[in-house]
C-alpha positions as CSV (number, residue, x, y, z in Angstrom):
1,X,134.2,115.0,91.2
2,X,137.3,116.8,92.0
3,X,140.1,114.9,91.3
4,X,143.7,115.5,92.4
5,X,146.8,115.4,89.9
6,X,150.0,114.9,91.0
7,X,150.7,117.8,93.7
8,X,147.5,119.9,92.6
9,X,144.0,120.1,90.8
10,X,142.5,119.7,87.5
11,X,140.3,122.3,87.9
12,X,138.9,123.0,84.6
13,X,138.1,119.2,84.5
14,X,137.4,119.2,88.0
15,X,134.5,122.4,87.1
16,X,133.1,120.6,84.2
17,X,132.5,117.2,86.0
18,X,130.9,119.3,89.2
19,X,128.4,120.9,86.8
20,X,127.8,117.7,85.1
21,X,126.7,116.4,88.3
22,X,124.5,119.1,89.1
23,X,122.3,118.8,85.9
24,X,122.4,115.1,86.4
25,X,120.9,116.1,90.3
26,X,118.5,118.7,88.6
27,X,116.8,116.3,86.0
28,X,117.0,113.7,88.2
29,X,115.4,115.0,91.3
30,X,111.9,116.3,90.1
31,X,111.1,112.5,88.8
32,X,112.2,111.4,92.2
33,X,110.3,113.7,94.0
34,X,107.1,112.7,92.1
35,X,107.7,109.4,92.5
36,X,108.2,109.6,96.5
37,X,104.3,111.9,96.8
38,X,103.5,108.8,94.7
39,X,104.2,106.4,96.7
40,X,102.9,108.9,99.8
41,X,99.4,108.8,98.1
42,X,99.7,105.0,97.5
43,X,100.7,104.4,101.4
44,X,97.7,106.5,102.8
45,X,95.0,105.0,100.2
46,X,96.2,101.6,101.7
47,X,95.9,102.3,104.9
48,X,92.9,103.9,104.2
49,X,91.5,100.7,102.8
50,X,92.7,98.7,105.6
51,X,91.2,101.0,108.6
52,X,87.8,100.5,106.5
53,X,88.4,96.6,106.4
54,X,88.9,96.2,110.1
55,X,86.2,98.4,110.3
56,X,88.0,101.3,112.0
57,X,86.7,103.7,109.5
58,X,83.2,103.4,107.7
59,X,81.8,105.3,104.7
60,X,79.9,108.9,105.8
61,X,77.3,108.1,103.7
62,X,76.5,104.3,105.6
63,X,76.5,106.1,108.8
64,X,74.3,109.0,107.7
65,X,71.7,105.9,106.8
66,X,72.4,104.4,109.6
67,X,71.2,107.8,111.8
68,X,68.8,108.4,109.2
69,X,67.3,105.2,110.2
70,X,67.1,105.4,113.7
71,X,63.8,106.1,115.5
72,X,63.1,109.2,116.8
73,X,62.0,109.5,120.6
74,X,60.9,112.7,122.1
């Protein structure tokens, strides 16, 4: 970004090139962002899937069956 010349600065290149990166940052870094919940979303459907495949987790509504189903003693 900043780049030294001789004994000293270009600053007025060195200004230019600094805000240059920041807009670069600034249009980059919403996309990026989306893409990183993406991926959260991805990760926790996955495990998700694999808790129900081990059966670690089961679907509310085949357990509310299942109690549904069971006889009533009193």
């Amino acid at each position: 970004m900043i780049q030294r010349q001789g004994d000293g600065f270009a600053l007025d290149h060195s200004r230019v090139a600094y805000l240059r990166y920041l807009r670069r940052e600034r249009w980059q870094s919403p996309r990026s962002e989306a893409d990183a919940d993406h991926v959260k979303v991805k990760t926790e459907m996955l495990q998700l899937r694999l808790m129900e495949k081990r059966c670690e987790l089961v679907r509310r509504d085949d357990a509310d069956a299942l109690i549904d189903s069971m006889p009533v003693s009193l």
